[in-house]
Structures are given as structure tokens and as C-alpha cells.
Backbone bond lengths (Angstrom), bond angles and torsions (degrees), N, CA, C in turn:
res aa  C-N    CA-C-N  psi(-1)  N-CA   C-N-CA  omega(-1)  CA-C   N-CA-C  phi
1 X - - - 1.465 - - 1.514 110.24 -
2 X 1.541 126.16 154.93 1.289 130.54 179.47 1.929 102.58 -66.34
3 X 1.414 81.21 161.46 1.614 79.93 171.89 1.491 122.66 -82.16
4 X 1.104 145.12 159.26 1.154 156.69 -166.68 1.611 127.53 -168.26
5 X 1.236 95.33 115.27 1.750 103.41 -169.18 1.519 115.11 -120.10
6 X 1.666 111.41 24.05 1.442 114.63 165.89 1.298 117.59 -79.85
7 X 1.557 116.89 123.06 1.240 136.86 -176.13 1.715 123.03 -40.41
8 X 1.571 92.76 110.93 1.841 77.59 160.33 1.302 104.31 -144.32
9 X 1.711 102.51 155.15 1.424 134.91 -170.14 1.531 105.72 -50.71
10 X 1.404 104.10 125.64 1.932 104.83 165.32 1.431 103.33 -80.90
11 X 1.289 145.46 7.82 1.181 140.77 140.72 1.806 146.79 -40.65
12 X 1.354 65.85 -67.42 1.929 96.86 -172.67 1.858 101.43 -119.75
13 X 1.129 126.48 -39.20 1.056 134.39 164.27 1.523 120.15 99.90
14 X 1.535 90.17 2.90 1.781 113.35 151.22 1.614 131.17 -7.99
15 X 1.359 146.71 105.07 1.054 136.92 -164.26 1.502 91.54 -112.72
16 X 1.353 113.18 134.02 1.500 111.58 175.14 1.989 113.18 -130.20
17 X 1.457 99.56 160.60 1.571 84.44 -164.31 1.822 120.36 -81.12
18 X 1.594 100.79 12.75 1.453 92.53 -177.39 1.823 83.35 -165.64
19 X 1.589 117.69 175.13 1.360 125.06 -173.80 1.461 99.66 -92.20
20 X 1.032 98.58 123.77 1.725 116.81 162.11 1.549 108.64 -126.64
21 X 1.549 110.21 157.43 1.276 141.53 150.90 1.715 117.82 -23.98
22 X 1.180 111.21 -74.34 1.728 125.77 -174.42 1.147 105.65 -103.95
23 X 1.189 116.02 153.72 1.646 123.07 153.39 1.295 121.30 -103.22
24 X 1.217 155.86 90.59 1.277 177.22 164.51 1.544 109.22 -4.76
25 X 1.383 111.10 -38.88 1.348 119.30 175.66 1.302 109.10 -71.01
26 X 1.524 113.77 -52.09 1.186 120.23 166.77 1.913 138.81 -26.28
27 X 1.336 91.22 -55.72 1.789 128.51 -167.43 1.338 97.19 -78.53
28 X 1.446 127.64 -30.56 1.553 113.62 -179.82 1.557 111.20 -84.59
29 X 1.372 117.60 158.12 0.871 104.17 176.49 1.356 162.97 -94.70
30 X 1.705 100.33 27.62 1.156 130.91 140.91 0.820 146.71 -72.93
31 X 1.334 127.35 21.08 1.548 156.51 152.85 1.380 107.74 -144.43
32 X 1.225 129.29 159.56 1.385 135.44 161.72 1.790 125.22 -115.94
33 X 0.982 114.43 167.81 1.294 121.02 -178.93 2.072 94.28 -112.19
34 X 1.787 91.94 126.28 1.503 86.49 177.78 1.366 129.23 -60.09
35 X 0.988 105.59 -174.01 2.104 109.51 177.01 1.420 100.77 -77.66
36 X 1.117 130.21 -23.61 1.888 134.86 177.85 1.444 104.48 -72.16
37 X 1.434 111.71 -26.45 1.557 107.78 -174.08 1.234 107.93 104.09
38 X 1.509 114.69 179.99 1.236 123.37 -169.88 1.849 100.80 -89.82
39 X 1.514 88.86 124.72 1.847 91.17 167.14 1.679 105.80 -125.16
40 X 1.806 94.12 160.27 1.252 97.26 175.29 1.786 130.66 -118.93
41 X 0.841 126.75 -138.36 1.498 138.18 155.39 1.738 113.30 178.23
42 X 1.174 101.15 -137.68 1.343 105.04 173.28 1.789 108.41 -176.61
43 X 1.331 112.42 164.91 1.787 120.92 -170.73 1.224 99.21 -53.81
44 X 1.431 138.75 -57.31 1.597 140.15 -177.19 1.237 99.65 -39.24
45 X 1.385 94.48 -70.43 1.828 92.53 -156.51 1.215 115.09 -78.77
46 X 1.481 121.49 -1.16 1.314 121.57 175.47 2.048 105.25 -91.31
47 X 1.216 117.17 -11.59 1.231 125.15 -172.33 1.865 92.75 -82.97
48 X 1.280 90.49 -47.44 1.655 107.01 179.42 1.505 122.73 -61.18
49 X 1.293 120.21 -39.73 1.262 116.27 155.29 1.325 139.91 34.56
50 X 1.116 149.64 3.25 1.612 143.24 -130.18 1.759 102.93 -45.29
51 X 1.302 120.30 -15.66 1.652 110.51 -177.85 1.175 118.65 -81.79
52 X 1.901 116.43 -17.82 0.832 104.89 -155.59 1.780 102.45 -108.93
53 X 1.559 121.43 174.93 0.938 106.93 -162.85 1.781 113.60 -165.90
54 X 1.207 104.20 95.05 1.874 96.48 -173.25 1.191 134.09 -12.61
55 X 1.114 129.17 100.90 1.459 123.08 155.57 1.491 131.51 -101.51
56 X 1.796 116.07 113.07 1.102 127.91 -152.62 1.834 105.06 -118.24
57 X 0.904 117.84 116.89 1.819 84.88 -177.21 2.011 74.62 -162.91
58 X 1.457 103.32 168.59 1.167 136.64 -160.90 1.834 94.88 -88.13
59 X 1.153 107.47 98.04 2.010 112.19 159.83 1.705 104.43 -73.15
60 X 0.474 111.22 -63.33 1.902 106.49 -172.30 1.532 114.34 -162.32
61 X 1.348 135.31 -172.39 1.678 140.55 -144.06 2.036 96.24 -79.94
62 X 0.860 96.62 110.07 1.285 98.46 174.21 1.656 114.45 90.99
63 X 0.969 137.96 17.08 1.575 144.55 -134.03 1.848 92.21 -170.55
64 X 1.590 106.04 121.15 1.155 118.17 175.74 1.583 105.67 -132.51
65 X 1.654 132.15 122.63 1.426 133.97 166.02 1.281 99.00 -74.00
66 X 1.024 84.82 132.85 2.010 116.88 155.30 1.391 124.41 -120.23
67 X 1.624 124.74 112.41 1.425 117.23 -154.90 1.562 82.84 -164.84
68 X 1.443 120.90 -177.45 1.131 148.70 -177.41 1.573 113.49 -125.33
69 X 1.512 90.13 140.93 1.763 100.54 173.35 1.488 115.79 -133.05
70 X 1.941 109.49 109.56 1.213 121.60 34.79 1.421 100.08 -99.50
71 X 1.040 134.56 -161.70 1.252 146.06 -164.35 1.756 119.60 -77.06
72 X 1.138 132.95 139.83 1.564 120.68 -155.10 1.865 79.53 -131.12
73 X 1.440 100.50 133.61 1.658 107.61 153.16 1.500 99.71 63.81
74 X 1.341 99.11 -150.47 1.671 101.62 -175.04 1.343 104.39 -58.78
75 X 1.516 144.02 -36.45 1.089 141.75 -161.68 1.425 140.57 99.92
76 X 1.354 110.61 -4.71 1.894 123.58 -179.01 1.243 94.06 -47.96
77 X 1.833 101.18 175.59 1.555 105.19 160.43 1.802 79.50 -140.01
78 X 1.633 85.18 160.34 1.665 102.10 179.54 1.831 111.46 -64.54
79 X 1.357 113.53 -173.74 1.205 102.82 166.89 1.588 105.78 -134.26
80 X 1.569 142.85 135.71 1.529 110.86 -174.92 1.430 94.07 -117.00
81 X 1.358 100.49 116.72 1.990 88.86 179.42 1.505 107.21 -100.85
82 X 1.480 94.48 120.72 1.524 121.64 -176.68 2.346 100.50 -62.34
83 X 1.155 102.20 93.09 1.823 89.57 -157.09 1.449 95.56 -119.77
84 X 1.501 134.99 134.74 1.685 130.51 -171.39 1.416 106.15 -47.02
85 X 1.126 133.48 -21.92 1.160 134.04 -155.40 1.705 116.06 -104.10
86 X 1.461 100.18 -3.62 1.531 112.08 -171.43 1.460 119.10 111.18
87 X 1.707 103.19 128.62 1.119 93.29 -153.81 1.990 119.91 -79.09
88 X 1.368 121.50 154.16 1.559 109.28 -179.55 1.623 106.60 -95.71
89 X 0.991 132.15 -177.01 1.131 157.89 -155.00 1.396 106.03 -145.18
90 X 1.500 128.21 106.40 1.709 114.54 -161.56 1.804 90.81 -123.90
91 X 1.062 105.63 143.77 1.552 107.75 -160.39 1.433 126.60 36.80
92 X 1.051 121.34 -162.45 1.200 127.06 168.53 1.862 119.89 -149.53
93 X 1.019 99.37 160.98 1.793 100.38 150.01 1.578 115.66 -160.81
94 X 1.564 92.04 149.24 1.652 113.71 -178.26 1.700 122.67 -4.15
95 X 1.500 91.92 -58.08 1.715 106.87 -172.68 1.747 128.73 -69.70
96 X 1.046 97.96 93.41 1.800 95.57 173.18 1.524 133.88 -147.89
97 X 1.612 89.19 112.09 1.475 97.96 -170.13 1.069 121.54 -98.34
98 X 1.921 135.79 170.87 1.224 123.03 172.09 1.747 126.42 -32.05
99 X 1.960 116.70 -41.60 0.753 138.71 -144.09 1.727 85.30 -75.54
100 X 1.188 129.52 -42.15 1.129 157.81 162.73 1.570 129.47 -47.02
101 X 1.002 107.15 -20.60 1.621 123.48 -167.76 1.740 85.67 -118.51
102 X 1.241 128.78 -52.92 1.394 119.70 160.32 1.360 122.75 -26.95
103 X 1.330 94.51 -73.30 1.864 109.10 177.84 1.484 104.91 -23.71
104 X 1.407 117.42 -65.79 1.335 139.76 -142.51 1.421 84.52 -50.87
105 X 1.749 103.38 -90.01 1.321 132.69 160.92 1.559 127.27 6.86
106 X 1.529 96.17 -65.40 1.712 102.13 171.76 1.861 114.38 -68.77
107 X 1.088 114.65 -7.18 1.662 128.69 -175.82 1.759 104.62 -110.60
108 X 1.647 118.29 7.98 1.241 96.69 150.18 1.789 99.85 115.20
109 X 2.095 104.19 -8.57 1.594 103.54 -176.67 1.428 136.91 66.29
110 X 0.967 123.03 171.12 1.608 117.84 -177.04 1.212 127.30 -98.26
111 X 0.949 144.71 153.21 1.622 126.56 161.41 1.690 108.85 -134.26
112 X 1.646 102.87 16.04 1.496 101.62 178.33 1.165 99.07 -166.11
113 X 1.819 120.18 164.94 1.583 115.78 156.03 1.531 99.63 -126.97
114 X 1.465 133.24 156.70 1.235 109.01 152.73 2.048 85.74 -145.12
115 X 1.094 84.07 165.75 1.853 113.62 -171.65 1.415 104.20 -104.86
116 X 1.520 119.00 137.59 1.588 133.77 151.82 1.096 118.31 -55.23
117 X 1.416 125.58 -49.05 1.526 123.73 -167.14 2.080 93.30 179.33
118 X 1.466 112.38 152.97 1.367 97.79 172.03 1.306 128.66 -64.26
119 X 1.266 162.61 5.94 1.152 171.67 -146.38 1.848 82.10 -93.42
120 X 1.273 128.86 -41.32 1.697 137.36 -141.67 2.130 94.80 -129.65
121 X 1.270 106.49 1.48 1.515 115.31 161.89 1.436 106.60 -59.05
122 X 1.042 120.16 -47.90 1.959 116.99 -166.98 1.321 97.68 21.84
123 X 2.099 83.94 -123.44 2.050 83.03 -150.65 1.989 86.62 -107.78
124 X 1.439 112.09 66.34 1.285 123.74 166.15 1.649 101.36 -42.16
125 X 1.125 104.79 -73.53 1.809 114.84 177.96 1.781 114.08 -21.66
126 X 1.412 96.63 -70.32 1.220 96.14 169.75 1.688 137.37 -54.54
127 X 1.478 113.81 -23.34 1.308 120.90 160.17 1.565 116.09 -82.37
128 X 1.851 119.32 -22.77 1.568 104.24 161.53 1.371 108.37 -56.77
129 X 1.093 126.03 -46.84 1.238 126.10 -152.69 1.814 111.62 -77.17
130 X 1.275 105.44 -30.33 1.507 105.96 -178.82 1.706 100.94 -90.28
131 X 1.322 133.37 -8.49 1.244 115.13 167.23 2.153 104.31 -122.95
132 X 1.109 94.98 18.89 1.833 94.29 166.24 1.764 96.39 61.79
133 X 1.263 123.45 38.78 1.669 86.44 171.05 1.807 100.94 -138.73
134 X 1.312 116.70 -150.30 1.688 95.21 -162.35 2.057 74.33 -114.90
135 X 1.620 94.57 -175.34 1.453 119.03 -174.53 1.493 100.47 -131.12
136 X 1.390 112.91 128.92 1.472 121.58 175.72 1.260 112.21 -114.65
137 X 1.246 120.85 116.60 1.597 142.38 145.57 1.489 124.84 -106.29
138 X 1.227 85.27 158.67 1.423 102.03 -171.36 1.823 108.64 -89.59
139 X 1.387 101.21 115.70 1.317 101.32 -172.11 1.785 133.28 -62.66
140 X 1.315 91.47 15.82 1.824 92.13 173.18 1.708 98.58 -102.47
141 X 1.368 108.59 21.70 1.518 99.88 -169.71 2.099 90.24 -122.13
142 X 1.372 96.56 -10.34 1.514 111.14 -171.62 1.865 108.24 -33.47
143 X 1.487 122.84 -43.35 1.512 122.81 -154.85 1.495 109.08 -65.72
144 X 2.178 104.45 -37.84 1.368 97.62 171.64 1.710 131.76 -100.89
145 X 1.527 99.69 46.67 1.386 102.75 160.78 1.393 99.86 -59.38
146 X 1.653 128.71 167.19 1.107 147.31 170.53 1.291 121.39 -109.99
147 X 1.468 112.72 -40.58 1.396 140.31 -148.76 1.889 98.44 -130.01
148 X 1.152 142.44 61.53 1.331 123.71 -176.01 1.549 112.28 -69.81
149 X 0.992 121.27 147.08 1.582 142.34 -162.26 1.458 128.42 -157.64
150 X 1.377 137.71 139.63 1.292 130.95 -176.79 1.127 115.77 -46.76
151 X 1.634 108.05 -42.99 1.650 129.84 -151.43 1.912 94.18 -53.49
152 X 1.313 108.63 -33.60 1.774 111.58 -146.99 1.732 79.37 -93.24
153 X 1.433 82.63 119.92 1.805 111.68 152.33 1.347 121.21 -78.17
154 X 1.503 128.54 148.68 1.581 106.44 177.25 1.640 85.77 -130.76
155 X 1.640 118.61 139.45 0.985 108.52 177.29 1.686 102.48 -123.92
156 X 1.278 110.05 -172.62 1.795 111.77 -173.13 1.436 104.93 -142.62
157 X 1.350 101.89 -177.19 0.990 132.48 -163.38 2.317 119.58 33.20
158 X 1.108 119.38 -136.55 1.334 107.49 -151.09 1.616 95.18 -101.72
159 X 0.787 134.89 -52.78 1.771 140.44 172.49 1.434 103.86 -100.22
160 X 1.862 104.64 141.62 1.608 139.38 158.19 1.353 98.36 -137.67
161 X 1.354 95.64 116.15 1.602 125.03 167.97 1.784 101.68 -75.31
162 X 1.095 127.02 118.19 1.620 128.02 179.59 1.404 103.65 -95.92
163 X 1.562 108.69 -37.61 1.678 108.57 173.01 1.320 101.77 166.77
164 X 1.532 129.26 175.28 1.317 129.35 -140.56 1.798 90.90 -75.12
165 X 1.567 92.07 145.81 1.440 123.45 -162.34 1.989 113.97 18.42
166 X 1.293 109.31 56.88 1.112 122.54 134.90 1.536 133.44 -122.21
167 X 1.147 126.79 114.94 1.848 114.32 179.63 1.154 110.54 -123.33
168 X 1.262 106.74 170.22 1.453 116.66 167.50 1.060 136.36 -95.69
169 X 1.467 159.33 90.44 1.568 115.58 -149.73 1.979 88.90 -137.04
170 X 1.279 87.08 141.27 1.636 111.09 -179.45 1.836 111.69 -82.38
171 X 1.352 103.07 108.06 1.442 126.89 -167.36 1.724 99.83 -70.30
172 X 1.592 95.77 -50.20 1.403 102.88 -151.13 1.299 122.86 92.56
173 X 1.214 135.19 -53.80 1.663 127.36 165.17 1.161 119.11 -10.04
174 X 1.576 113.90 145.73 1.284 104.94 159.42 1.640 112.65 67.96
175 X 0.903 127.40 -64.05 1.489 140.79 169.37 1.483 126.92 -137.14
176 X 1.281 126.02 177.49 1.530 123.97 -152.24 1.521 95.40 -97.90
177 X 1.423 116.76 -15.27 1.466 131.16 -165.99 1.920 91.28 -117.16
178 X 0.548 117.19 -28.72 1.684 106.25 179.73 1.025 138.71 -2.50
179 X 0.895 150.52 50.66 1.628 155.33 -144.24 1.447 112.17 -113.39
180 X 1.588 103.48 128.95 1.828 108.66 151.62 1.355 100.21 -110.61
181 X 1.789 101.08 172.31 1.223 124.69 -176.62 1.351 105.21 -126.49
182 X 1.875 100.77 126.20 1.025 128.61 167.24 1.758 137.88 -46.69
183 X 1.053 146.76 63.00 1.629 123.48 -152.01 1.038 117.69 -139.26
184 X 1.565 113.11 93.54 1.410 110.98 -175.01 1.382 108.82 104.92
185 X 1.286 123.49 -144.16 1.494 127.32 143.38 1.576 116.22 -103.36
186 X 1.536 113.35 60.88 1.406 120.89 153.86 1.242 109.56 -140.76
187 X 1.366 101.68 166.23 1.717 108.38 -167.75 1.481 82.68 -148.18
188 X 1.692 96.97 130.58 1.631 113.37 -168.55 1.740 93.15 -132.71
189 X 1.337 101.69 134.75 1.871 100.83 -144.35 1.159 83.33 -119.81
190 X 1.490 144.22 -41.60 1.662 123.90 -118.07 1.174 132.89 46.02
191 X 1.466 138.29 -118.45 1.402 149.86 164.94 1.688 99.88 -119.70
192 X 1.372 135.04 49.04 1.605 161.01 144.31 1.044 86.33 -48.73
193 X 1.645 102.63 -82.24 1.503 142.08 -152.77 1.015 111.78 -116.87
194 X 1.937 142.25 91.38 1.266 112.97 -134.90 1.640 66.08 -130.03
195 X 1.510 95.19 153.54 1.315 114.37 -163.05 1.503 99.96 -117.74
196 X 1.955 116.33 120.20 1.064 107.47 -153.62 1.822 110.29 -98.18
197 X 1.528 135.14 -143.68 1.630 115.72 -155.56 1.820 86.70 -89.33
198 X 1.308 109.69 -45.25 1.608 110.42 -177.90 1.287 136.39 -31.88
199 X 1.548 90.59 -32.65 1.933 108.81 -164.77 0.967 116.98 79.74
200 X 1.490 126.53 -25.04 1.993 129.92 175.73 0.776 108.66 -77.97
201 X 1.331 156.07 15.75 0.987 161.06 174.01 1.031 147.44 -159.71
202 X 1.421 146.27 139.05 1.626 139.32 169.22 1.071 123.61 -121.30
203 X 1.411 141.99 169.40 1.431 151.36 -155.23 1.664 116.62 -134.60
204 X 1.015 103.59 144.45 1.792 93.71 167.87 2.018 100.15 -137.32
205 X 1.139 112.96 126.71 1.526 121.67 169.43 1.252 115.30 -121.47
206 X 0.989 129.20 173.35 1.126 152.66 171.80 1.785 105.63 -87.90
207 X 1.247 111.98 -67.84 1.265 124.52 -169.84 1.683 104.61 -132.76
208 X 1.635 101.41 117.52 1.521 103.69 -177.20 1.483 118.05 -104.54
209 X 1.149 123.37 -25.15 1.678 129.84 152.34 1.472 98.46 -65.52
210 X 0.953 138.69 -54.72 1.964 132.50 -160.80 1.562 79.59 -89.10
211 X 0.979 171.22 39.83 1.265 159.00 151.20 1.843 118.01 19.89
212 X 1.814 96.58 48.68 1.448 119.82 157.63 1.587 118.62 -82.99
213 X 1.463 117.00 118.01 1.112 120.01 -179.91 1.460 99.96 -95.14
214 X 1.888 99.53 149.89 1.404 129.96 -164.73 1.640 102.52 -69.00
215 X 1.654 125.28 160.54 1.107 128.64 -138.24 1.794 79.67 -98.31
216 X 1.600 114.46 140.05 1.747 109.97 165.09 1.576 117.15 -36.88
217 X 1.529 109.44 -56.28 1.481 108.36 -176.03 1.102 118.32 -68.14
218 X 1.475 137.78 -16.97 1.598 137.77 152.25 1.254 101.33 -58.11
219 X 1.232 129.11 -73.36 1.699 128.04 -177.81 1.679 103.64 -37.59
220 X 1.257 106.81 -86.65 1.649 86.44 177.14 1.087 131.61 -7.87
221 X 1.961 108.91 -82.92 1.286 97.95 -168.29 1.236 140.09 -80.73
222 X 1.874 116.99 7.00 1.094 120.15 129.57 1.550 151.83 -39.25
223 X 1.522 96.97 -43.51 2.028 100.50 169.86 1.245 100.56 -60.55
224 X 1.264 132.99 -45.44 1.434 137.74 -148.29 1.902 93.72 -88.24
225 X 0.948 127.87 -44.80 1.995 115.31 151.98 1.393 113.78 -45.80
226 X 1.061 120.12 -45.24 1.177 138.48 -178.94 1.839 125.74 -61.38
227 X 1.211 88.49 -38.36 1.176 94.26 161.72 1.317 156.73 -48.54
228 X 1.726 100.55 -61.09 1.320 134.32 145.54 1.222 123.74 -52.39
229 X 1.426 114.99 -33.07 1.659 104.27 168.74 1.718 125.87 -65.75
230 X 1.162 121.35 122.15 1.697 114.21 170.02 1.421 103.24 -86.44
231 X 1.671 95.83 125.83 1.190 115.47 151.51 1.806 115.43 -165.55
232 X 1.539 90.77 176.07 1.733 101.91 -161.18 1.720 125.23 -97.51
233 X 1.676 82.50 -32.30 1.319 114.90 179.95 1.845 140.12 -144.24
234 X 0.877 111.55 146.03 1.683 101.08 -163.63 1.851 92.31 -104.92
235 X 1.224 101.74 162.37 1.805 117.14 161.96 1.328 112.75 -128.04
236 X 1.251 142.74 95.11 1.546 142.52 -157.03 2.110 88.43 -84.75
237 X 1.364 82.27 -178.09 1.458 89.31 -175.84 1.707 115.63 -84.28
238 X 1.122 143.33 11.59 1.030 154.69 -137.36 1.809 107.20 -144.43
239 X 1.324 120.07 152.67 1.769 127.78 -162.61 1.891 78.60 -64.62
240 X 0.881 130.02 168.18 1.825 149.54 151.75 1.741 87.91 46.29
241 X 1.190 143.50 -4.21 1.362 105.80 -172.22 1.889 97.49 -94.47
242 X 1.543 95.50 108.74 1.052 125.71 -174.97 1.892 111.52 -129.22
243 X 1.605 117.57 138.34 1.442 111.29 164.82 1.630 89.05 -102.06
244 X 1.142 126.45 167.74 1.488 137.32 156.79 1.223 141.89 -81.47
245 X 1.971 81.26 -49.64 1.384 106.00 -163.06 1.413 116.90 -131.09
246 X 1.663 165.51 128.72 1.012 114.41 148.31 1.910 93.79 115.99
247 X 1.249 97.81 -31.22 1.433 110.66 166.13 1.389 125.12 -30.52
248 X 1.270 143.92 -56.19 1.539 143.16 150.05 1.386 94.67 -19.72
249 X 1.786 120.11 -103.99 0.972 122.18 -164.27 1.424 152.49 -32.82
250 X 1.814 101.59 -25.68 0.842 157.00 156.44 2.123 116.81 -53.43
251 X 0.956 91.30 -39.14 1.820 105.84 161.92 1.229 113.65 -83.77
252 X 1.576 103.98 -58.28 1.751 93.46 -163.41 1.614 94.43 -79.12
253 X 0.939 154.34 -16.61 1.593 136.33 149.73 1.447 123.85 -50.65
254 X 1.022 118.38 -38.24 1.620 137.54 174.00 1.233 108.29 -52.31
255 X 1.725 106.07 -63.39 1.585 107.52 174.23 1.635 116.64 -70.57
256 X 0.874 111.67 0.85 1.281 108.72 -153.03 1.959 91.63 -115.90
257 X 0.990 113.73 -12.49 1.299 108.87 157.80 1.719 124.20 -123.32
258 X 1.214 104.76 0.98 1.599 112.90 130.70 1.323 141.33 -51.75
259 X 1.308 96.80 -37.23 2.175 108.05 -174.82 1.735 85.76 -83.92
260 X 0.969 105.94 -22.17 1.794 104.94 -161.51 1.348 105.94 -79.48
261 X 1.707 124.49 -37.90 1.345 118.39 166.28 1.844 111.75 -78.81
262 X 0.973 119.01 -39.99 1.166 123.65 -169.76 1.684 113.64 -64.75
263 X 1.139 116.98 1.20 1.658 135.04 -156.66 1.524 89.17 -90.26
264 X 2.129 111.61 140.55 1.178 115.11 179.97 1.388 101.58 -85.36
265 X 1.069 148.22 145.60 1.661 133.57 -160.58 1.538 81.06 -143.51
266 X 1.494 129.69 8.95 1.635 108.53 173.77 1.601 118.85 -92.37
């Protein structure tokens, strides 16, 4: 890969197109900036790393994690869904090395990326560019790009069809752009739909370090998207946080005893 020395956050893992002061992702308050302050690095030296170290291994039928060991920044791992139609790229994170661009490659390559929400933007750019294809977000999430680039598509409103039985559809959770992807009968959320240690359950916030819960009328009109979608099983953003089975039902109970605490009862 070319060299590249645009700054990103050891925080959030943010890639931005020139050095600044703050990180934006950081400063809101859905993420925080630690008590040490804001630190940085950059793609080289974060590729360079000696601690850090690919972790590639098989999540479920068609579905390969891509993540780092030990854990870098917030910690997600990508998702690559191996799909007839070409494969997507489902979140992202910071870390990507040749060893990595192999992986992809030997499983068939990319022909897309798309993002949950920015928190999982990192160095997206840098993976359009090492596999040639564009990046789809949802344009109410447009202000905290970091890095603007041709590669990034912005799309609207509530569904993007990527190709037969994959979509996109914008939750809102969490962010104004929030989106999981539809595929098949799975629903691969990130922290949308964050899938909690039990498996019975999932969560939607606003802010999960500040422990701000998400607004009722976002929750709502999420179950009710949610609804209509068939599926069997969820993939949260996290190594194993996976439901299997049971997943539908499993939401609209979730939400449905969410609206129930969150209710003004005075």
C-alpha cells in the first residue's frame, strides 16, 4: 500500500485528512475524549505496530471477522459477507495490512463498503482505496466524515438496495444515519442494535460510554422497520456477540420493554 501519514485517533480510531487538535468524534458526546487527553498516531505506524496483530476467523456461513489482537480503539471487528452478488464490507476498523487485503482477496474481494454509523468510519478511505470500490453512508451521518473522498457515496432516505437480498436500511439509533444491513435472513447491526452478553436481548442508546439512553420515538420507529424485516439472526458489532436464533422476536420484545421503562408514567 502507498504510504500515508494522515492522522488517526488512538481513541475511536478516526482517520482524518490532515492533523488537527480534536477529534470530533471524540468531543461529542457519544464518545469521549480520555482523562490523558487526546492522543494520536497515524495508518503507517499504526499498520506498523509490532503489538498489533490480525485477527481473521470465520463468524458464521458466509460472514468472515476482521479485527485485531489485542484490541485497537473502540474495538469492533468488520464483517465481510461472502454474498453471490459481490462481496460487502460491513463496518470497518482502523487496522489493515497486506496480510489483510490477502484475506479479503482469497474470499472472493470486495465490490462495496458500507458503515453502521461513524464511530466504525476509521480509515474506510484507506480500504476504498486498497480494494477500488466506493463506501456507502447514509447522508444524515455526512458532517462527521473525517477524511472526504470520491470513493464515499452518500445515500438517503430509509432503504439502499446494494443488490439482490442485501439492503440497507437507516434505523436512526445511535445516530441520525444509523443503519443495519439487511441480508438474507440476517441482520448485522453494529451497536444500531447492540446485542447484549445474554443473547435475549438487545439495546439501542444513544450514548454507550455516557450511558444516554436513545430517544422513545427513535426506538419506536425503529421496531416498527424492524418489524417487517425477516430475519433469524443478528451479528452485533463485537467478536461472538451474536443471536442465532429467534432474533426477530427477540427485538420486538427488547423494544418493547424498553418503551416500557422509558415511559413518562407521571
Amino acid at each position: 500500500m502507498a504510504p500515508s501519514t494522515k492522522p488517526v485517533c488512538l481513541t475511536c480510531g478516526t482517520q482524518y485528512a490532515a492533523p488537527r487538535a480534536d477529534c470530533p468524534i471524540c468531543t461529542d458526546e457519544r464518545q469521549y475524549v480520555p482523562a490523558a487527553g487526546q492522543r494520536w498516531t497515524d495508518f503507517d505506524a499504526l499498520r506498523a505496530n509490532p503489538e498489533l496483530k490480525a485477527r481473521i476467523q470465520e463468524e458464521g456461513p458466509g460472514l468472515t471477522g476482521i479485527g485485531t489482537e489485542p484490541r485497537f480503539a473502540i474495538g469492533q471487528r468488520a464483517l465481510l459477507v461472502q454474498a453471490p452478488t459481490g462481496n460487502i464490507l460491513w463496518d470497518c476498523t482502523a487496522y489493515l495490512t497486506d496480510e489483510i487485503i490477502t484475506a479479503v482477496q482469497d474470499r472472493g474481494g470486495l465490490s462495496a463498503i458500507a458503515i453502521s454509523h461513524p464511530h466504525y468510519y476509521t480509515t474506510m478511505v484507506e480500504w476504498a482505496h486498497a480494494f477500488n470500490v466506493p463506501i456507502h453512508l447514509h447522508e444524515h451521518d455526512a458532517e462527521w466524515i473525517g477524511r472526504p473522498d470520491p470513493s464515499i457515496q452518500l445515500w438517503s432516505g430509509t432503504c439502499k438496495p446494494l443488490a439482490d437480498n442485501l439492503t440497507l436500511v437507516n434505523l436512526g439509533v445511535h445516530f441520525a444515519g444509523g443503519t443495519v444491513l439487511h441480508w438474507n435472513r440476517t441482520l448485522l447491526t453494529g451497536d444500531i442494535v447492540q446485542v447484549i452478553p445474554d443473547r435475549s436481548h438487545v439495546a439501542f442508546m444513544y450514548s454507550y460510554p455516557n450511558l444516554i439512553p436513545e430517544r422513545p420515538a427513535v426506538v419506536r420507529r425503529a421496531r416498527e422497520l424492524l418489524r417487517e424485516l425477516d430475519f433469524d439472526s443478528i451479528y452485533g458489532a463485537w467478536w461472538d456477540s451474536t443471536i442465532p436464533e429467534n432474533a426477530h422476536e427477540i427485538v420486538q420484545r427488547s423494544a418493547d420493554r424498553y418503551l416500557a421503562y422509558v415511559r413518562d408514567d407521571s
